[in-house]
GUBA-207741 format. One record per residue (C-alpha): residue number from 1; residue in one letter; x, y, z. Coordinates in steps of 0.25 Angstrom, whole numbers, padded with zeros to 4 digits. Example, Ala and Ser with C-alpha at 12.3 -4.5 7.8 and 13.67 -1.06 7.14 Angstrom:
REM residues 2
+------+------+-------+-------+-------+
| resi | resn |     u |     v |     w |
+------+------+-------+-------+-------+
|    1 |    a |  0049 | -0018 |  0031 |
|    2 |    s |  0055 | -0004 |  0029 |
+------+------+-------+-------+-------+
***
This chain:
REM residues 359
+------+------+-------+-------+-------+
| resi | resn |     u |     v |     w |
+------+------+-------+-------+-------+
|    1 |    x |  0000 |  0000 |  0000 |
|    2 |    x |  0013 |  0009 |  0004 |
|    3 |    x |  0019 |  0007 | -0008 |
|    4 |    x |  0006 |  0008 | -0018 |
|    5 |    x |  0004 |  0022 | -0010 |
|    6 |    x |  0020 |  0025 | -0013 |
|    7 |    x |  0019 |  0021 | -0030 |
|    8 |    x |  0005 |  0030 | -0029 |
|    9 |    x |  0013 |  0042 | -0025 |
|   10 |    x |  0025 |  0040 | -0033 |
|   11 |    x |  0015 |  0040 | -0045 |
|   12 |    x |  0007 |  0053 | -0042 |
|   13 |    x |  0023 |  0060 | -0039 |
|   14 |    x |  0025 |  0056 | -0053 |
|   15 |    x |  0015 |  0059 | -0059 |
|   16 |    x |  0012 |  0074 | -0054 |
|   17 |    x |  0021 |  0082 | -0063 |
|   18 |    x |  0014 |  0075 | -0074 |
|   19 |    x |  0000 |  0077 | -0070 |
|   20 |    x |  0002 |  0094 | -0068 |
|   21 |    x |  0009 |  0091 | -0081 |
|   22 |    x | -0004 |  0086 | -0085 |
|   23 |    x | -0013 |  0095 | -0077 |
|   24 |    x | -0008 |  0107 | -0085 |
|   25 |    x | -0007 |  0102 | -0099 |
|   26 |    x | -0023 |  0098 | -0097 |
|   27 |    x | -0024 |  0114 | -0089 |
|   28 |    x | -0018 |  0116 | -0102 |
|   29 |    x | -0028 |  0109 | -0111 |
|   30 |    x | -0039 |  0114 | -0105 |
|   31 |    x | -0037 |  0127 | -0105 |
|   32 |    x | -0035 |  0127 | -0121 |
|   33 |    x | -0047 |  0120 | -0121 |
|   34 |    x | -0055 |  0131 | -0112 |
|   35 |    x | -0049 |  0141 | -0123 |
|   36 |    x | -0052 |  0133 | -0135 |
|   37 |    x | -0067 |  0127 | -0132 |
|   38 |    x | -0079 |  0135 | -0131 |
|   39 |    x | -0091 |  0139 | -0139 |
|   40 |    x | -0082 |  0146 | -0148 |
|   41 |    x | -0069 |  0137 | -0151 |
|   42 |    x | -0055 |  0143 | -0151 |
|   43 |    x | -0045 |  0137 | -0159 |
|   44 |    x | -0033 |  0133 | -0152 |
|   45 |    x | -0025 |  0140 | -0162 |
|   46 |    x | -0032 |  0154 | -0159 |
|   47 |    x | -0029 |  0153 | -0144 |
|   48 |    x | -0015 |  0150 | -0145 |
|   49 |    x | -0013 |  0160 | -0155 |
|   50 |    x | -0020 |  0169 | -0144 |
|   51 |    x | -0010 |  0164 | -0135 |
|   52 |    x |  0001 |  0166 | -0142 |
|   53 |    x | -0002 |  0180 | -0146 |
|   54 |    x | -0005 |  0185 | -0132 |
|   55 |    x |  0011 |  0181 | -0127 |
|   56 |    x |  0015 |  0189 | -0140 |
|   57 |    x |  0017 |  0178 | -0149 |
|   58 |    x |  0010 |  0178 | -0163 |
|   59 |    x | -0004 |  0187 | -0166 |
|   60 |    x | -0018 |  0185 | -0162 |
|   61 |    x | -0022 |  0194 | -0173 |
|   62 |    x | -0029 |  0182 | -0181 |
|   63 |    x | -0036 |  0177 | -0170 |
|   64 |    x | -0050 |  0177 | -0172 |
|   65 |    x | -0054 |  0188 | -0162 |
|   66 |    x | -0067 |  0180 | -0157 |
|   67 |    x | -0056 |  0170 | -0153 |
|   68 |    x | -0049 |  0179 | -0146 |
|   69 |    x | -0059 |  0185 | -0138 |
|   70 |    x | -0068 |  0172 | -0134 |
|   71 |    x | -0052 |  0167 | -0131 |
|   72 |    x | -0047 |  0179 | -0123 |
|   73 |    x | -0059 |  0184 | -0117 |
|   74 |    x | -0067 |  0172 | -0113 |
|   75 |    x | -0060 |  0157 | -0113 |
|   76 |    x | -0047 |  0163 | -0108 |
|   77 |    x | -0053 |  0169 | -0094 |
|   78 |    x | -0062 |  0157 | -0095 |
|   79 |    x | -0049 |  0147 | -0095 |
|   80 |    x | -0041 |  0155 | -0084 |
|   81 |    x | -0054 |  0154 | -0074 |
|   82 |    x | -0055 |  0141 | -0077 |
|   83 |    x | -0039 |  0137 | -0075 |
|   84 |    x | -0040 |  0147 | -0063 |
|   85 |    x | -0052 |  0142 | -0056 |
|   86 |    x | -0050 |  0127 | -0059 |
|   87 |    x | -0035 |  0129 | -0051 |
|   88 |    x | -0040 |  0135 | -0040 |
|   89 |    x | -0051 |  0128 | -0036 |
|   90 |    x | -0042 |  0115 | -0038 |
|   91 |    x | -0030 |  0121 | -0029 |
|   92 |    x | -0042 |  0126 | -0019 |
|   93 |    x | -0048 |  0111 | -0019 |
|   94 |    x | -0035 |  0104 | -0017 |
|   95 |    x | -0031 |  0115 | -0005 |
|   96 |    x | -0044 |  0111 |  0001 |
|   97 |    x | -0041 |  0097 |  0001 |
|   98 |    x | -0027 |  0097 |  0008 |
|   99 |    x | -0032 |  0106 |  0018 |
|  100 |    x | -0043 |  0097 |  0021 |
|  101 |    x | -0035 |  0086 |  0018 |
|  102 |    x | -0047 |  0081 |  0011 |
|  103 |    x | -0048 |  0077 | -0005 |
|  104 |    x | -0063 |  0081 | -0005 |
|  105 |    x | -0062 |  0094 |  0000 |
|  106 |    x | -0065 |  0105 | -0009 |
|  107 |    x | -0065 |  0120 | -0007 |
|  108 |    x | -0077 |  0123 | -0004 |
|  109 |    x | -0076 |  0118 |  0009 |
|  110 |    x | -0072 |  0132 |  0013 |
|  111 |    x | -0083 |  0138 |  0008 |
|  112 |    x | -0078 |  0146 | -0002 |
|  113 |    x | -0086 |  0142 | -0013 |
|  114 |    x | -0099 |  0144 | -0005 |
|  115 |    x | -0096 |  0158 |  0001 |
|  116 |    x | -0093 |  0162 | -0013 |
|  117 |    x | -0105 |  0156 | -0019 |
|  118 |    x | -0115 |  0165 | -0007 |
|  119 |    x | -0107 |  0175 | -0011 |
|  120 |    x | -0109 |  0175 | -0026 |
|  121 |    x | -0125 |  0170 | -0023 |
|  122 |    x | -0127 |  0183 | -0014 |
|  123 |    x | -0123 |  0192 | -0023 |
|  124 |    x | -0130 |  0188 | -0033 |
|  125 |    x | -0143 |  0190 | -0024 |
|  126 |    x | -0140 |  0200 | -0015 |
|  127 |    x | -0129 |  0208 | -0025 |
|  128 |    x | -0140 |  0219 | -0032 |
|  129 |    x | -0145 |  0221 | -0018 |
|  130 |    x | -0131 |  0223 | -0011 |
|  131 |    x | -0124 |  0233 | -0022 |
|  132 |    x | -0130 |  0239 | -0035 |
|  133 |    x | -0116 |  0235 | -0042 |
|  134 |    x | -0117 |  0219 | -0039 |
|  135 |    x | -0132 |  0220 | -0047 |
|  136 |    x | -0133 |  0209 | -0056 |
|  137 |    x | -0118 |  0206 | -0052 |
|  138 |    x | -0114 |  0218 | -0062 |
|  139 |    x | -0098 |  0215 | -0058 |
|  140 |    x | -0093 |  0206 | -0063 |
|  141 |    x | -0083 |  0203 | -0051 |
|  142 |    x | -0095 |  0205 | -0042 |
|  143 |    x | -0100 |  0192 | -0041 |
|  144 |    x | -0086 |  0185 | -0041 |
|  145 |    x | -0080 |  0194 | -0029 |
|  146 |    x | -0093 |  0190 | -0022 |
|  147 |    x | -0090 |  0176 | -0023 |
|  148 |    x | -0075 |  0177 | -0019 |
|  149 |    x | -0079 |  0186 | -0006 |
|  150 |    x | -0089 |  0175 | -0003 |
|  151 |    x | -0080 |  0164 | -0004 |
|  152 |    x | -0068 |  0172 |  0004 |
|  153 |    x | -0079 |  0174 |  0015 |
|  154 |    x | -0083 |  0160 |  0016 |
|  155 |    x | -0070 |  0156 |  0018 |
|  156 |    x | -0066 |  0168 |  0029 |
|  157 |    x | -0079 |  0161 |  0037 |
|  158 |    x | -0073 |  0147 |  0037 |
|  159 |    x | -0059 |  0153 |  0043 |
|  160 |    x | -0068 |  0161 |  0053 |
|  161 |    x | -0076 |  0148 |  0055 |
|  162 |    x | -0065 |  0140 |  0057 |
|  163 |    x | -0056 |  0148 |  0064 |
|  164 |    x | -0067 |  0147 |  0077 |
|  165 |    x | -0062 |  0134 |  0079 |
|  166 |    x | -0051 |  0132 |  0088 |
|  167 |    x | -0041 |  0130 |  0074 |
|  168 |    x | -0043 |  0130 |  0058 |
|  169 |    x | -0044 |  0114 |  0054 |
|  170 |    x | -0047 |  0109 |  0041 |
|  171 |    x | -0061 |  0104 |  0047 |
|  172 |    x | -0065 |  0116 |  0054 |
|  173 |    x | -0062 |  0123 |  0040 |
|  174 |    x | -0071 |  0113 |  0033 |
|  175 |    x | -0081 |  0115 |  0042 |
|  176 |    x | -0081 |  0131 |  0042 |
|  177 |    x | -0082 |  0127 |  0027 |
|  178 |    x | -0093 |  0119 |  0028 |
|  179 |    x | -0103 |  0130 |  0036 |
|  180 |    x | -0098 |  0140 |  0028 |
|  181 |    x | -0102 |  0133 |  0015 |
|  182 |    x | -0115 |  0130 |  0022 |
|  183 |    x | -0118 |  0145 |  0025 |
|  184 |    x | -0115 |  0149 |  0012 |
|  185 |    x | -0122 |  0138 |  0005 |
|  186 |    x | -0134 |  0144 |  0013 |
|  187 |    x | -0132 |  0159 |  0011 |
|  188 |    x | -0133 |  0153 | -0004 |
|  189 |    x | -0146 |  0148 | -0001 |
|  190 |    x | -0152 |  0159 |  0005 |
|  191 |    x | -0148 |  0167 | -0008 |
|  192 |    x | -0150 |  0158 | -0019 |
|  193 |    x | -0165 |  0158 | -0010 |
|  194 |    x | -0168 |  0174 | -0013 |
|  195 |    x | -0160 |  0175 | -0028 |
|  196 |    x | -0169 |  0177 | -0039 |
|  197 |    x | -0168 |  0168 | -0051 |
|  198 |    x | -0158 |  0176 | -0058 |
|  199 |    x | -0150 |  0176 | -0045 |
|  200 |    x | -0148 |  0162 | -0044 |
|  201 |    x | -0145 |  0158 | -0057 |
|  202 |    x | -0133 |  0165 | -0056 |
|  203 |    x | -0128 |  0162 | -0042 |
|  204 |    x | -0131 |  0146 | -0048 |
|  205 |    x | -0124 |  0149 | -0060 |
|  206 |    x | -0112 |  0156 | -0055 |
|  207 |    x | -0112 |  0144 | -0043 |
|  208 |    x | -0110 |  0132 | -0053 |
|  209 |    x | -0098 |  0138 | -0059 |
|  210 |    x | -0095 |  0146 | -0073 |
|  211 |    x | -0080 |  0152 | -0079 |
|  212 |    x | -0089 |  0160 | -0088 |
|  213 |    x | -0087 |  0173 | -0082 |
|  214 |    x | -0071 |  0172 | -0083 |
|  215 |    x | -0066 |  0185 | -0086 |
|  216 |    x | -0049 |  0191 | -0086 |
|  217 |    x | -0054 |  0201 | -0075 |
|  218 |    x | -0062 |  0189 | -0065 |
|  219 |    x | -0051 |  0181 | -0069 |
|  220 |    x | -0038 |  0190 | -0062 |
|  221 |    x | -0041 |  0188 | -0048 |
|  222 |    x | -0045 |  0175 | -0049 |
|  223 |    x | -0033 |  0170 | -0056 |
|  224 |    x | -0026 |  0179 | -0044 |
|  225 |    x | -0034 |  0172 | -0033 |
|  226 |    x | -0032 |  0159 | -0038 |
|  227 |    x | -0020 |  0158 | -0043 |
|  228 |    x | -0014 |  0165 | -0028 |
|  229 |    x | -0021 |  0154 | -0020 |
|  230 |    x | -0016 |  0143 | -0029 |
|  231 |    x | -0002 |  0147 | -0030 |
|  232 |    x | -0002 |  0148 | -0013 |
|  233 |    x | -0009 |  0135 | -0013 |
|  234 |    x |  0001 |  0129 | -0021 |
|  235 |    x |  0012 |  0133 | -0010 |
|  236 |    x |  0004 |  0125 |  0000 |
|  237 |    x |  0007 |  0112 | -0007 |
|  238 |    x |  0016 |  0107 |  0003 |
|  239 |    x |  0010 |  0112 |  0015 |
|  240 |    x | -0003 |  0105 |  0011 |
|  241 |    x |  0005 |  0092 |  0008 |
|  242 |    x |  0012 |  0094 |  0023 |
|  243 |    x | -0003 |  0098 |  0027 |
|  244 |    x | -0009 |  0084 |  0023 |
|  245 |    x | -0001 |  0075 |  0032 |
|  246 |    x | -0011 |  0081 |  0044 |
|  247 |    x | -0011 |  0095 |  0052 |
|  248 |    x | -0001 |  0088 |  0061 |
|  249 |    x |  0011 |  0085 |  0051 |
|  250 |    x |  0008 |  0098 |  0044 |
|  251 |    x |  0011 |  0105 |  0057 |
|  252 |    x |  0024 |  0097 |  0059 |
|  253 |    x |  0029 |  0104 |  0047 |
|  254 |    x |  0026 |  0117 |  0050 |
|  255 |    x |  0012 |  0118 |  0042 |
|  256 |    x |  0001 |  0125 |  0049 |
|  257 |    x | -0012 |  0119 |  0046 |
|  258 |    x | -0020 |  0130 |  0049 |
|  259 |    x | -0013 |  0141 |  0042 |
|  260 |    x | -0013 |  0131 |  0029 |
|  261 |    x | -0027 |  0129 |  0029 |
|  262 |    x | -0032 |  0144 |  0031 |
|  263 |    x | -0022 |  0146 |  0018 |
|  264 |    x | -0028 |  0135 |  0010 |
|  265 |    x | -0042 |  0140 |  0013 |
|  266 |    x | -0038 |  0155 |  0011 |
|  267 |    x | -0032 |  0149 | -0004 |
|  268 |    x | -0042 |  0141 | -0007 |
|  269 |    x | -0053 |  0152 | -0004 |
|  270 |    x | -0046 |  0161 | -0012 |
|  271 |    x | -0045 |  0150 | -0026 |
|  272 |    x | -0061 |  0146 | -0022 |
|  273 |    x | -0066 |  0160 | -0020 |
|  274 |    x | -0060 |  0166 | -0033 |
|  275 |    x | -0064 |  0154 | -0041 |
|  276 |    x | -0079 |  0154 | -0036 |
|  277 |    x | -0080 |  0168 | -0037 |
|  278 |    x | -0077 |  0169 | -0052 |
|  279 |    x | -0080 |  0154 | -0057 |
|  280 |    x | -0092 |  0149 | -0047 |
|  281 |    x | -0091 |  0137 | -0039 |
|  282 |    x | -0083 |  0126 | -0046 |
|  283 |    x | -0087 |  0113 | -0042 |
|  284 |    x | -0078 |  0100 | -0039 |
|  285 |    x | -0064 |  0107 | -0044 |
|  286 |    x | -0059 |  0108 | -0030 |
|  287 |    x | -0061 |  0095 | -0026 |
|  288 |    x | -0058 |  0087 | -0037 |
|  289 |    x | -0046 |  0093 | -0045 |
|  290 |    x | -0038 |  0093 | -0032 |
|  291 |    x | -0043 |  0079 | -0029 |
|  292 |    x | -0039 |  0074 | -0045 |
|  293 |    x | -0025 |  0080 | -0043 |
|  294 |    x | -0021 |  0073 | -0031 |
|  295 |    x | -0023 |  0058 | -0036 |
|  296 |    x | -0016 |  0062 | -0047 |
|  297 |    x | -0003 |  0068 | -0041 |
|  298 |    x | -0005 |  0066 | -0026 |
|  299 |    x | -0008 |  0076 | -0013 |
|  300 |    x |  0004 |  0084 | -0016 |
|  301 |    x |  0001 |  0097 | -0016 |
|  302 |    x |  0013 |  0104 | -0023 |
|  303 |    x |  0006 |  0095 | -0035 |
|  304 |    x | -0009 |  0094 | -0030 |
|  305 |    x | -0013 |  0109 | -0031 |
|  306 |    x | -0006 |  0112 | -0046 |
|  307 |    x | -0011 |  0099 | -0051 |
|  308 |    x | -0025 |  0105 | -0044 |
|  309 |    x | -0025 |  0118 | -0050 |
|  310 |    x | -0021 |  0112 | -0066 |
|  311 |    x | -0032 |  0102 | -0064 |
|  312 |    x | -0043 |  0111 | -0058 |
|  313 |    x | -0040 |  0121 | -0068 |
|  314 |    x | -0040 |  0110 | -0081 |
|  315 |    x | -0053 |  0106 | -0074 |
|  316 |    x | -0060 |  0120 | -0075 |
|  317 |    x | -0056 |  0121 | -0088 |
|  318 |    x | -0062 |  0107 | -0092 |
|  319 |    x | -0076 |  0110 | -0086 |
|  320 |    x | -0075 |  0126 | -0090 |
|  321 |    x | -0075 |  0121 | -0105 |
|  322 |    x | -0085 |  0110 | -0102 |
|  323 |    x | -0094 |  0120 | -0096 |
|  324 |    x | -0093 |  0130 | -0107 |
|  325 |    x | -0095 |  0120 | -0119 |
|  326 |    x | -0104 |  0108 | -0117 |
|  327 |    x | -0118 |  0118 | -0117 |
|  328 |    x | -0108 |  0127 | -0124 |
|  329 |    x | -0114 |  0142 | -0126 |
|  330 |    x | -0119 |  0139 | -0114 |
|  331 |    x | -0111 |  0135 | -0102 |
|  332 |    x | -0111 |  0126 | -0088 |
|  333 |    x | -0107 |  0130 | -0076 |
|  334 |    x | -0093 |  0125 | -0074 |
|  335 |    x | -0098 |  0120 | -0061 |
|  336 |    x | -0108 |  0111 | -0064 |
|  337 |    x | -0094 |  0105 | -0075 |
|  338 |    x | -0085 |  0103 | -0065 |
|  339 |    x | -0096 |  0097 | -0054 |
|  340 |    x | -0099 |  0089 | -0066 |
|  341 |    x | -0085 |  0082 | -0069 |
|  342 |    x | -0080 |  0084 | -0055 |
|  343 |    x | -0092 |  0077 | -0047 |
|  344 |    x | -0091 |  0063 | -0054 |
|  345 |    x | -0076 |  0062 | -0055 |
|  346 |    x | -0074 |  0066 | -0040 |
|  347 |    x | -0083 |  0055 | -0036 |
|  348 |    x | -0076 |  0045 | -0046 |
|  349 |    x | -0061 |  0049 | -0039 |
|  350 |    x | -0070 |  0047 | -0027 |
|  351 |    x | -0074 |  0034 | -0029 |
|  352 |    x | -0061 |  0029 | -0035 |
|  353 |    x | -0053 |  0035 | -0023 |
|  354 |    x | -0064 |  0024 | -0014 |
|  355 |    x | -0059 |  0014 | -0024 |
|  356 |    x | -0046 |  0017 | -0022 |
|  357 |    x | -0047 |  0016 | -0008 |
|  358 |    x | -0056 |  0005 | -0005 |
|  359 |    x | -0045 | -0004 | -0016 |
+------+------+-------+-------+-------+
***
């Protein structure tokens, strides 16, 4: 059993450089695809040429100027959202799930995602009453600043609540998460109870998910906020790995667990919030990226959280382009795309990780 346990770790050592090899030649693909496919197809030829001409090499004068604007204008934004949103919800996901040392864990644990969502859902009610300028969410920042406050909040109450107790554990951070998501979930009720129809049409759309509105000036401070938590979460890998061998053993080498935990939370807050405040609430990309990513290269988390992000941003571009052709002019939310794939094949690792066990 020793030695089997040995080969199965020798194999993912030799295998992780490959597989982020991998990871980022299919991040790779899919963007291309992203830029390529729609209701109006681009030729790979006219995007590289695009390409070329905007680092000064060649001319994009015979480009056809619908190409050009569809590309620069529309699937470009679309593709970095996507690549942005995808990463940080992975790297959020698999920062969850050391500190909770728990493979199933996901981040809305915390309550980010339902603070931002009564957030979102009350200024869609309450907006026109509160201030003339949010009246039918005439800014376009309005409603995405909303949402990002609102998750920031939820999170600030779950420190609040946990810090009552005599010290900040893991379980007393999952269970401050767990009222917190319970309030909000009925601070939602009592909205979505007094909208009007038009009302809650959009809070249901916005909460299934949609990359639709990706725009170069939404995108800046998303790319900014995402891209700070993840490059500090990726200087944690080895304090998470020394954090999984138990509080004890971590605090032997000089980790102090409860500081590490207030700074994953505080991360992942940051990654969640922005992406549900500009995309909506993802579904299932949290908790399965991470959980894919570590039976392919192991727990290691100098290899777990860039193998997370390539693979959760390959994966939002995957269901991005789904959504957006299979009832192409019209499009899905991309919420209900990655439930969609994320559901069944979760419950098929699931099961072949009882098999596993039980054999």
């Amino acid at each position: 059993m020793i030695a089997d346990c040995r080969t199965a770790a020798l194999s993912r050592r030799r295998r992780r450089t490959p597989t982020l090899l991998l990871l980022a030649i299919a991040l790779g693909m899919a963007a291309g695809l992203g830029l390529a496919v729609g209701a109006t197809a681009i030729p790979p030829a006219t995007i590289l040429r695009l390409a070329f001409a905007a680092i000064g090499i060649g001319d994009a004068a015979s480009v056809d100027l619908g190409h050009a604007m569809i590309l620069t204008s529309v699937r470009l934004p679309r593709v970095a959202l996507a690549m942005v949103v995808g990463a940080g919800l992975a790297v959020a996901g698999a920062l969850m799930q050391a500190i909770f040392r728990n493979p199933l864990a996901d981040p809305g644990l915390i309550g980010v995602s339902s603070g931002a969502a009564l957030a979102a859902v009350a200024l869609i009610v309450a907006g026109s009453a509160i201030a003339p300028v949010t009246a039918g969410l005439a800014g376009p920042l309005t409603l995405p600043l909303a949402a990002f406050a609102g998750g920031l909040a939820a999170v600030a109450i779950v420190f609040q609540v946990a810090r009552a107790s005599s010290h900040t554990t893991a379980m007393t951070l999952l269970l401050a998460g767990i009222a917190v998501n319970a309030l909000s979930e009925t601070g939602i009720g009592l909205f979505v109870f007094v909208s009007n129809d038009q009302q809650l049409r959009m809070f249901t759309f916005w909460r299934m998910g949609s990359l639709g509105g990706a725009a170069w000036a939404s995108l800046l401070p998303v790319l900014l906020l995402i891209g700070a938590a993840t490059a500090l979460a990726l200087r944690l890998a080895v304090p998470l790995n020394v954090y999984l061998l138990g509080e004890a053993e971590s605090g032997h080498a000089g980790i102090e667990s409860a500081r590490l935990r207030r700074f994953v939370v505080v991360l992942v807050a940051l990654a969640v919030g922005a992406s549900v405040a500009t995309s909506g609430v993802v579904a299932f990309v949290g908790l399965v990226v991470p959980h894919l990513v570590r039976l392919l290269v192991g727990p290691d988390h100098r290899i777990l959280l860039p193998g997370a992000a390539l693979l959760g941003a390959t994966l939002l571009l995957a269901a991005d382009l789904v959504a957006r052709t299979v009832i192409a002019p019209a499009e899905l939310p991309i919420g209900l795309v990655t439930g969609a794939i994320g559901a069944p094949f979760f419950i098929a690792l699931l099961i072949r990780r009882d098999t596993l066990a039980r054999g």
